[in-house]
N, C-alpha and C positions, 0 to 999 in steps of 0.2 A: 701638344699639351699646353694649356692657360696657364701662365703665371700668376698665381696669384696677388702678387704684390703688384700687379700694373692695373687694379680693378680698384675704382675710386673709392669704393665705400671702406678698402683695408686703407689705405694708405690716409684716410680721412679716421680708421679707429685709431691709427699707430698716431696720429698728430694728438688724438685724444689722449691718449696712456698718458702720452710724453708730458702735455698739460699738468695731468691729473699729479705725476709726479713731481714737476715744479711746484706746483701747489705743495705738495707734503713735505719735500724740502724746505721751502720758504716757513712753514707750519713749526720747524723744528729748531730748536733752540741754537745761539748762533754756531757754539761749535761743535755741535751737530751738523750743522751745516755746512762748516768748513771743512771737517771729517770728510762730507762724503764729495765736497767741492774738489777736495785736495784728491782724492780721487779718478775723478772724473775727466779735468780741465786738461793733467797732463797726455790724455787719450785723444785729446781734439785734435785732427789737424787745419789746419788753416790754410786755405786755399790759395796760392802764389798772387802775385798782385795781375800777371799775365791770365793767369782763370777771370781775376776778379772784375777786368776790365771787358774780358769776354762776353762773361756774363750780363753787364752793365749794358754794353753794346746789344747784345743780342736778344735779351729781354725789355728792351727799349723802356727802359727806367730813366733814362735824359732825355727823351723824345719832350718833356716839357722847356726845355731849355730851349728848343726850336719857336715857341710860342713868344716869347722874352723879347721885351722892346731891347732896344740897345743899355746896355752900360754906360752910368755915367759916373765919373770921378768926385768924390764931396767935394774936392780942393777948388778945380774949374769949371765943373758942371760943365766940362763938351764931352761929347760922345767917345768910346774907345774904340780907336780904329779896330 
């Protein structure tokens, strides 16, 4: 059986909802908005720094840093070993 949540055009609506709801959040007056912040934030969790690093790595989001002339120091202006 197809899941459906692995087919691009759903997971491309839910990115849309999600939007469409920050919009009408931000839309609402501030504690209104803290109401339903205060709701919401303590539901997040937050991913270990060990995922975070994973992810970093593995989705090659520093692969610019490989491009990068050397480091230099304002103080001495020579290069960091």
């Amino acid at each position: 059986m197809y899941n459906l949540t692995t087919k691009p055009e759903v997971s491309q609506m839910k990115v849309q909802v999600v939007e469409s709801l920050i919009q009408v959040i931000w839309s609402l007056a501030a504690d209104a908005q803290l109401a339903i912040l205060g709701k919401i934030l303590p539901n997040i969790s937050y991913a270990s720094s060990r995922k975070l690093v994973h992810f970093a790595l593995k989705g090659d989001y520093f692969n610019f840093l490989n491009d990068e002339l050397e480091i230099y120091t304002l103080k001495y202006r020579e290069a960091i070993a």
